[in-house]
C-alpha positions, -999 to 999 in steps of 0.1 A, spaced: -748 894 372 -767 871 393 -757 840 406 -773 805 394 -790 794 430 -794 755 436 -825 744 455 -814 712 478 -841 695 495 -831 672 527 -850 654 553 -835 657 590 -849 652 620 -874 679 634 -861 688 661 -821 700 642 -839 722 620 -837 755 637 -803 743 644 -793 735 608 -810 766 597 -787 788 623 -753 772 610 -763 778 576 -776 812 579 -743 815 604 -723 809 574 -727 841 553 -729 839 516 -740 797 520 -776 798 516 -803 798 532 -829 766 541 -869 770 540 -888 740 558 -912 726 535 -925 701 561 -916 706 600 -933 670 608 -916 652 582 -885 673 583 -884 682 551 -864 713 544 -851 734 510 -814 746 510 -810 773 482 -776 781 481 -755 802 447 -744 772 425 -706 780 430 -708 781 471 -728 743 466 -692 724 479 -689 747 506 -727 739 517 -725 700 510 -694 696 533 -712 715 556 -735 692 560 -710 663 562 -700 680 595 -730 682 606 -734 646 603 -707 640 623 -720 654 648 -749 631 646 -777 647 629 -788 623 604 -794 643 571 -808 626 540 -805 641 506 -844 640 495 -845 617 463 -880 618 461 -886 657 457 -848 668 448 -853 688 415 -830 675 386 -799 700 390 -813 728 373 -806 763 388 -832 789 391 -823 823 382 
């Protein structure tokens, strides 16, 4: 059975991205992020619907640290899952 994958879309600054990317991609089983737009920061997080707390309070750190991530509320898709 496959898992029901979220698609996330944030805007961060350009320079984190390879950095968010890594942490992410560090974190096995998370997701995986896709820049949509390196100027404008805009990036894609899919990630399996059930790992989507794991992923969000990921990000929280990450904002601690610093890196100011918005949640996309212009592009974000509606909450459905592709298969």
């Amino acid at each position: 059975m496959k898992p029901e994958i979220a698609a996330l879309r944030f805007i961060v600054p350009q320079k984190d991205i390879y950095y968010i990317s890594w942490i992410i991609d560090a974190a096995e089983g998370i997701g995986f992020l896709q820049t949509d737009d390196a100027k404008a920061g805009k990036v894609t997080v899919f990630s399996p619907k059930e790992q989507l707390p794991y992923l969000m309070a990921m990000m929280e750190s990450l904002r601690g640290e610093g890196i100011e991530i918005k949640i996309d509320e212009d592009t974000n898709n509606t909450g459905e899952t592709t298969a």
